[in-house]
N, CA, C and O atoms as CSV, one atom per row, in Angstrom:
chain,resi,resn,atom,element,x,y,z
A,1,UNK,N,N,-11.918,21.015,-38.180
A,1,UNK,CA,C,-12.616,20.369,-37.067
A,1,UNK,C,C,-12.605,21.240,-35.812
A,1,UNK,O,O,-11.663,21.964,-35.488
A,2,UNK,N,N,-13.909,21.073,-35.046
A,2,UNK,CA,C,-13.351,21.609,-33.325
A,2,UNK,C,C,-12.554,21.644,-33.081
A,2,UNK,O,O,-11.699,20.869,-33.509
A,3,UNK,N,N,-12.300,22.700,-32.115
A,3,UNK,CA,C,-10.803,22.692,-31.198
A,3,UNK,C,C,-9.565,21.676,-31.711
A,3,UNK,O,O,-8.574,21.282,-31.098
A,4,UNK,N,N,-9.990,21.430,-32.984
A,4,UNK,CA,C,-8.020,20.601,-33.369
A,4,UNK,C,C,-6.822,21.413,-32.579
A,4,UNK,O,O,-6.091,20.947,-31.706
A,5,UNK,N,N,-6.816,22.579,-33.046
A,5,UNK,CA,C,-5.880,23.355,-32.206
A,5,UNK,C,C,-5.483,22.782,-31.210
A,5,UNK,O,O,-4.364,22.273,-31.291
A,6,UNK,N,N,-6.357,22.636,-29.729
A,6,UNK,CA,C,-6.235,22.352,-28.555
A,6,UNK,C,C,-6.138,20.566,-28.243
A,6,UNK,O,O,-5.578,19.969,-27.324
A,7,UNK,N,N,-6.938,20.043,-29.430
A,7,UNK,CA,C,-6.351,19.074,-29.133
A,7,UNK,C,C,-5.346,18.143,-30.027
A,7,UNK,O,O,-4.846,17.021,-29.949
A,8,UNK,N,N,-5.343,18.727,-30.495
A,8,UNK,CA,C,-3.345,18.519,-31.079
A,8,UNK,C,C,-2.252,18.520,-30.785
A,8,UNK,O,O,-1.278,17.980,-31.309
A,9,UNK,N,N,-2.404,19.423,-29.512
A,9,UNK,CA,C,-1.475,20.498,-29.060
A,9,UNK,C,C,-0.660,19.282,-28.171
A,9,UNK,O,O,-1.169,18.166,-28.062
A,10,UNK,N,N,0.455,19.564,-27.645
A,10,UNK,CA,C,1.287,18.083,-27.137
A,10,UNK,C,C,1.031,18.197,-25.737
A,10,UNK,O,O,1.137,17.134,-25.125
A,11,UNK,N,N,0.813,18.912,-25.261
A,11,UNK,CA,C,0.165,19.443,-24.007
A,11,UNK,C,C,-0.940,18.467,-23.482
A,11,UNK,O,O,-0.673,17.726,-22.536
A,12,UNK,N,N,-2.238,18.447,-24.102
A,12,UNK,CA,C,-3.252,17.797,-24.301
A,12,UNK,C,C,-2.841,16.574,-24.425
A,12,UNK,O,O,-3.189,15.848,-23.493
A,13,UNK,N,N,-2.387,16.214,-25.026
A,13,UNK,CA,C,-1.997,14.483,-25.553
A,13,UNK,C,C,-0.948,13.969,-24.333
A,13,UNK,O,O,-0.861,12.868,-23.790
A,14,UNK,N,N,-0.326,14.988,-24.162
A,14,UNK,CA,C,0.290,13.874,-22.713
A,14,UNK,C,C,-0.144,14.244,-21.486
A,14,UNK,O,O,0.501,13.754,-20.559
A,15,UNK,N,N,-0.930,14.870,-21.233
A,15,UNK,CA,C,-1.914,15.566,-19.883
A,15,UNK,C,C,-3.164,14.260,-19.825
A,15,UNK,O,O,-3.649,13.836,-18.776
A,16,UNK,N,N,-3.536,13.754,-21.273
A,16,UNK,CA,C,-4.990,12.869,-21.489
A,16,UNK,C,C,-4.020,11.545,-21.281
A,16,UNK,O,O,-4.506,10.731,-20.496
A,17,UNK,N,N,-2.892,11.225,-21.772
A,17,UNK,CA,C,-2.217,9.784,-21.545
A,17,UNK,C,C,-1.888,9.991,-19.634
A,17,UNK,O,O,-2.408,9.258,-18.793
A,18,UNK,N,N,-1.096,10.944,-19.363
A,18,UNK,CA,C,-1.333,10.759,-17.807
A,18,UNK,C,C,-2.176,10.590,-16.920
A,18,UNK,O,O,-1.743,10.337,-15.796
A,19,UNK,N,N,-3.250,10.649,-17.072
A,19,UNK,CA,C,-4.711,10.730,-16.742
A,19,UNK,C,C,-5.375,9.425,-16.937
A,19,UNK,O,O,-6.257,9.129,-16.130
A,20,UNK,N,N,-5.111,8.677,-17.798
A,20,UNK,CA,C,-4.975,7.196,-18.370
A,20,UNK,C,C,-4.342,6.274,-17.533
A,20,UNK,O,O,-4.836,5.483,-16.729
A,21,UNK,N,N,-2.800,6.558,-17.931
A,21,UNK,CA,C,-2.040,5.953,-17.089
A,21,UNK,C,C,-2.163,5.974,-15.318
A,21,UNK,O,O,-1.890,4.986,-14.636
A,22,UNK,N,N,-2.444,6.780,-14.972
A,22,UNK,CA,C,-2.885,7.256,-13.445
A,22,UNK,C,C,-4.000,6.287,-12.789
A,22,UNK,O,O,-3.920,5.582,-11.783
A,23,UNK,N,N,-5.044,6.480,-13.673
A,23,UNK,CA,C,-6.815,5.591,-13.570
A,23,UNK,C,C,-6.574,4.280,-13.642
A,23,UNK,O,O,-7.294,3.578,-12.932
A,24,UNK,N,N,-5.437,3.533,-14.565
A,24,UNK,CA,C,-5.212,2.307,-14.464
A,24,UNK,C,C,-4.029,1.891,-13.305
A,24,UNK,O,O,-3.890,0.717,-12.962
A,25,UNK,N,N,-3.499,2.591,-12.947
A,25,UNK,CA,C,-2.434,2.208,-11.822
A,25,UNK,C,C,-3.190,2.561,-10.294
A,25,UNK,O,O,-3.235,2.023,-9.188
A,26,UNK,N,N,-3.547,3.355,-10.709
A,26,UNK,CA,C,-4.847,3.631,-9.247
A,26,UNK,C,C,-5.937,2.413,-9.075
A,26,UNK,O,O,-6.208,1.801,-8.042
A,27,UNK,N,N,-6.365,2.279,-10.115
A,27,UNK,CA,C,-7.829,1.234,-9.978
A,27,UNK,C,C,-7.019,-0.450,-9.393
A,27,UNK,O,O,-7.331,-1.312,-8.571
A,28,UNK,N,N,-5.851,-0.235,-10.380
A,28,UNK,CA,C,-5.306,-1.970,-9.933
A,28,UNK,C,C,-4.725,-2.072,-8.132
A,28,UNK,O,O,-4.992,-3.044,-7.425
A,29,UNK,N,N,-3.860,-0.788,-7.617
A,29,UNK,CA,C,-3.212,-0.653,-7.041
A,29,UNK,C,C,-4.342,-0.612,-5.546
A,29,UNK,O,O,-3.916,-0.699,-4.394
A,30,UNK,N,N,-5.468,-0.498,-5.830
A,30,UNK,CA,C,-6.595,-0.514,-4.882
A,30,UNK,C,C,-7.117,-1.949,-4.893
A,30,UNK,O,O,-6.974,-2.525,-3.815
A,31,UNK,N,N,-7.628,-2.580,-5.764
A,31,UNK,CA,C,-8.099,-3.796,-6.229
A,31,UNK,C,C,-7.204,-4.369,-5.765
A,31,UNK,O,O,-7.675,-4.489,-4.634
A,32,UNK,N,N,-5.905,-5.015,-5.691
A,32,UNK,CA,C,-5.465,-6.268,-4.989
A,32,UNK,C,C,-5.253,-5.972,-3.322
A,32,UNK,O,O,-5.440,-6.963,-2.616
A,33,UNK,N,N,-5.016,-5.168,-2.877
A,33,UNK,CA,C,-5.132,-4.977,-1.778
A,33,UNK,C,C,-6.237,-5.456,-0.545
A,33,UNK,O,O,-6.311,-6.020,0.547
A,34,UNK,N,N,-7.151,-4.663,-1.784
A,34,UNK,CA,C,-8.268,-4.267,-0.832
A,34,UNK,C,C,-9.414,-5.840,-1.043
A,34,UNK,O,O,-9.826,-6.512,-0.098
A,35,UNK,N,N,-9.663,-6.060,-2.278
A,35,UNK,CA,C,-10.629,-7.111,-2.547
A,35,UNK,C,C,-10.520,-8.491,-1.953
A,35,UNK,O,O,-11.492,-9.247,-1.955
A,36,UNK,N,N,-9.248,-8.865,-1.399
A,36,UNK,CA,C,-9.230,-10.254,-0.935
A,36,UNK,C,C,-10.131,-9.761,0.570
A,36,UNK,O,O,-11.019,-10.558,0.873
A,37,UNK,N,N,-9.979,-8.606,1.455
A,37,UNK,CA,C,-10.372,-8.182,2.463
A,37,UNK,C,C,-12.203,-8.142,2.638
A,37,UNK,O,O,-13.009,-8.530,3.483
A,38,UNK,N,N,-12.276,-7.303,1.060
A,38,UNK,CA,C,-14.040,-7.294,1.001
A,38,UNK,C,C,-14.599,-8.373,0.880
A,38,UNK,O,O,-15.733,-8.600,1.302
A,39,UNK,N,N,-13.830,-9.237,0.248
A,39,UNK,CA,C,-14.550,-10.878,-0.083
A,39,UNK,C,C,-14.525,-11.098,0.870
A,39,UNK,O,O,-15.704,-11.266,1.183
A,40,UNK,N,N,-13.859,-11.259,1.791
A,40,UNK,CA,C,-14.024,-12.487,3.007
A,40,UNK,C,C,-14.927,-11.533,4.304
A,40,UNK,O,O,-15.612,-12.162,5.110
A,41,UNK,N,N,-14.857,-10.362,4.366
A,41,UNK,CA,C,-15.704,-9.607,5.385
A,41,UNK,C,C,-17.471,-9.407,5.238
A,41,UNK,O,O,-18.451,-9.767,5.891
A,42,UNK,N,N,-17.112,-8.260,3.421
A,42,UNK,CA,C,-18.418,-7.835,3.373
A,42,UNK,C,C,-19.084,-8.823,2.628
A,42,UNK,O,O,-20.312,-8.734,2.659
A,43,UNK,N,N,-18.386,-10.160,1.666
A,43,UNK,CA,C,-19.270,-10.271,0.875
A,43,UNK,C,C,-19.962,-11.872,1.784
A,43,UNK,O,O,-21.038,-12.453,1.641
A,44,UNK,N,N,-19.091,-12.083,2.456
A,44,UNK,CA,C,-18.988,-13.593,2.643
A,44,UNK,C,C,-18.618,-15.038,2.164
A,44,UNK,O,O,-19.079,-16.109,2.558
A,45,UNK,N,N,-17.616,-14.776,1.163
A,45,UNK,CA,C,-16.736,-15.593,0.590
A,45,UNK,C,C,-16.273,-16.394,1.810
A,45,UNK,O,O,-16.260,-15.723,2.842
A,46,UNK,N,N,-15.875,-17.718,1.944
A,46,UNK,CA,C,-15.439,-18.250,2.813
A,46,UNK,C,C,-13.773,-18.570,2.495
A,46,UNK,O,O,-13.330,-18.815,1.373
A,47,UNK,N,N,-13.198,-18.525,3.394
A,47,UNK,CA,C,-11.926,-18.394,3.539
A,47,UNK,C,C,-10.783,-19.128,2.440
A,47,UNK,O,O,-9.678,-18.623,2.240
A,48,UNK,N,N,-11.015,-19.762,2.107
A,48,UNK,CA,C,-10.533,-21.186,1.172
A,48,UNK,C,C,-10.993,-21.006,-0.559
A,48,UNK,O,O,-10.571,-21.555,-1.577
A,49,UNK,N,N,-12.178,-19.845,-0.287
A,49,UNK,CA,C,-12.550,-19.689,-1.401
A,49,UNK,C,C,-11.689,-18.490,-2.424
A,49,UNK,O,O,-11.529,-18.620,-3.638
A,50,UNK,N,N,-11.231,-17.397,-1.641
A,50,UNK,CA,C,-10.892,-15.690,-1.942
A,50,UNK,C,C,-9.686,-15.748,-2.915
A,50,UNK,O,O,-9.753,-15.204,-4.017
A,51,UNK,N,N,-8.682,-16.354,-2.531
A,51,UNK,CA,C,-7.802,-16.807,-3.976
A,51,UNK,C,C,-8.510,-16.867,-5.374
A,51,UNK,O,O,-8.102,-16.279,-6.375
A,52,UNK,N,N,-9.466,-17.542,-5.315
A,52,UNK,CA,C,-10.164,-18.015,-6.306
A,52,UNK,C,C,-10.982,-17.022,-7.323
A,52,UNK,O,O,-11.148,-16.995,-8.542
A,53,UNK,N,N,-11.460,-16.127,-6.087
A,53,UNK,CA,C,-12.562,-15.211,-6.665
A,53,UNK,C,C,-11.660,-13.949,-6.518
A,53,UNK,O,O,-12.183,-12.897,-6.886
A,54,UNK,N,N,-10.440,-13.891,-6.058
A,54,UNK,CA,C,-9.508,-12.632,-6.497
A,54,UNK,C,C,-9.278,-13.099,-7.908
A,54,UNK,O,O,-9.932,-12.450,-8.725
A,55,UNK,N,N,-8.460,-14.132,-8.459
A,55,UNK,CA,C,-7.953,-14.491,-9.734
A,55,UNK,C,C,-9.351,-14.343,-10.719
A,55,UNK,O,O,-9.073,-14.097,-11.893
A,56,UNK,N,N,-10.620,-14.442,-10.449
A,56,UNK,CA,C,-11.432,-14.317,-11.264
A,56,UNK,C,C,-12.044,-13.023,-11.641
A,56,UNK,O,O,-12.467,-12.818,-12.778
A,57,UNK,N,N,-12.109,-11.841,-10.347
A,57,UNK,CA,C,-12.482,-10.406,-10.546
A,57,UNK,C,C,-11.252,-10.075,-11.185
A,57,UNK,O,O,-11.572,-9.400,-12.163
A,58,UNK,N,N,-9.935,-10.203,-11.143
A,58,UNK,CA,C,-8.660,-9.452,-11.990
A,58,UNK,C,C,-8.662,-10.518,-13.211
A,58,UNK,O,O,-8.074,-9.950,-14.131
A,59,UNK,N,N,-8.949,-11.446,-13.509
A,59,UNK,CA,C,-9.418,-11.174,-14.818
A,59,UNK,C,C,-10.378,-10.990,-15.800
A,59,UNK,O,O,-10.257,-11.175,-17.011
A,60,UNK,N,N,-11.325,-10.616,-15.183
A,60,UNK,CA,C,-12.335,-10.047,-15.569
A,60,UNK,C,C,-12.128,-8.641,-15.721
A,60,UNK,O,O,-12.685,-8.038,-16.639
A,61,UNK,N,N,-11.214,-7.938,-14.725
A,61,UNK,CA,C,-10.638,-6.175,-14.984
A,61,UNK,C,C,-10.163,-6.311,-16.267
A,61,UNK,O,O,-10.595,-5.713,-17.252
A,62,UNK,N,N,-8.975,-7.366,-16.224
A,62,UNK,CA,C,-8.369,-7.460,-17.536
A,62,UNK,C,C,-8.869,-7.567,-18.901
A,62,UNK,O,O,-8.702,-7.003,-19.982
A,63,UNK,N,N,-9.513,-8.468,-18.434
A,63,UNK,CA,C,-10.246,-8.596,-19.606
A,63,UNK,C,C,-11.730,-7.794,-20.227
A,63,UNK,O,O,-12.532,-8.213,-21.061
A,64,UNK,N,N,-11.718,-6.682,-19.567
A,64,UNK,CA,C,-12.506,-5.137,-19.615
A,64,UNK,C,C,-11.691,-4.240,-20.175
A,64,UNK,O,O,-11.934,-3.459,-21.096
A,65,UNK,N,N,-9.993,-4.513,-19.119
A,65,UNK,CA,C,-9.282,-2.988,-19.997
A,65,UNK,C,C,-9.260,-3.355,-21.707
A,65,UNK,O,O,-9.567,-2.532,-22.569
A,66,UNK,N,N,-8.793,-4.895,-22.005
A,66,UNK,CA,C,-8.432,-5.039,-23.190
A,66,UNK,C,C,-10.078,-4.751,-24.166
A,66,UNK,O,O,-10.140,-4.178,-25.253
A,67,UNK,N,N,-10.916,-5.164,-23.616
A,67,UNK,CA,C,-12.076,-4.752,-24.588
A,67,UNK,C,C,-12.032,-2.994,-24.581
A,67,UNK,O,O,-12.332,-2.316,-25.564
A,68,UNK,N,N,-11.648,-2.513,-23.427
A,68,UNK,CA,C,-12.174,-1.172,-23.674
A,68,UNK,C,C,-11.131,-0.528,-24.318
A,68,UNK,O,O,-11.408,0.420,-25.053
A,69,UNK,N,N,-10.200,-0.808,-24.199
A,69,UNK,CA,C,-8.564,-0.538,-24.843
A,69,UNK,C,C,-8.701,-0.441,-26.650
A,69,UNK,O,O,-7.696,-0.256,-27.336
C-alpha cells in the first residue's frame, strides 16, 4: 500500500491522535464559554431561555462527535 511505511510509523499515529485529542478539547473548551454569551448578544435568545439552548447545541456536538467517531 502507499506510504504504509510512514503511516505505520508510531510517530504518525501519535502526532494524528494528538491532533484529535487537541480539536476536541479546543472546540469544547471554546463552546461553553463562549456560546451562552453569543446566544444572548448576537443571536437574541432571551435571557431565561440560554440554559436551554446551551444544553441543546452541546448535545447536538455530542451527538456529532459520536456519529463521526
Amino acid at each position: 500500500p502507499y506510504l504504509l511505511e510512514i503511516r505505520s510509523s508510531k510517530v504518525f499515529i501519535i502526532f494524528t491522535v494528538a491532533v484529535a485529542v487537541f480539536t476536541d478539547i479546543f472546540l469544547y473548551g471554546i463552546i461553553v464559554p463562549v456560546i451562552p454569551f453569543a446566544l444572548s448578544e448576537r443571536s437574541g435568545v432571551a435571557e431565561d431561555q440560554v440554559q436551554k439552548w446551551v444544553s441543546v447545541l452541546l448535545s447536538v456536538y455530542g451527538g456529532a462527535l459520536l456519529v463521526g467517531s
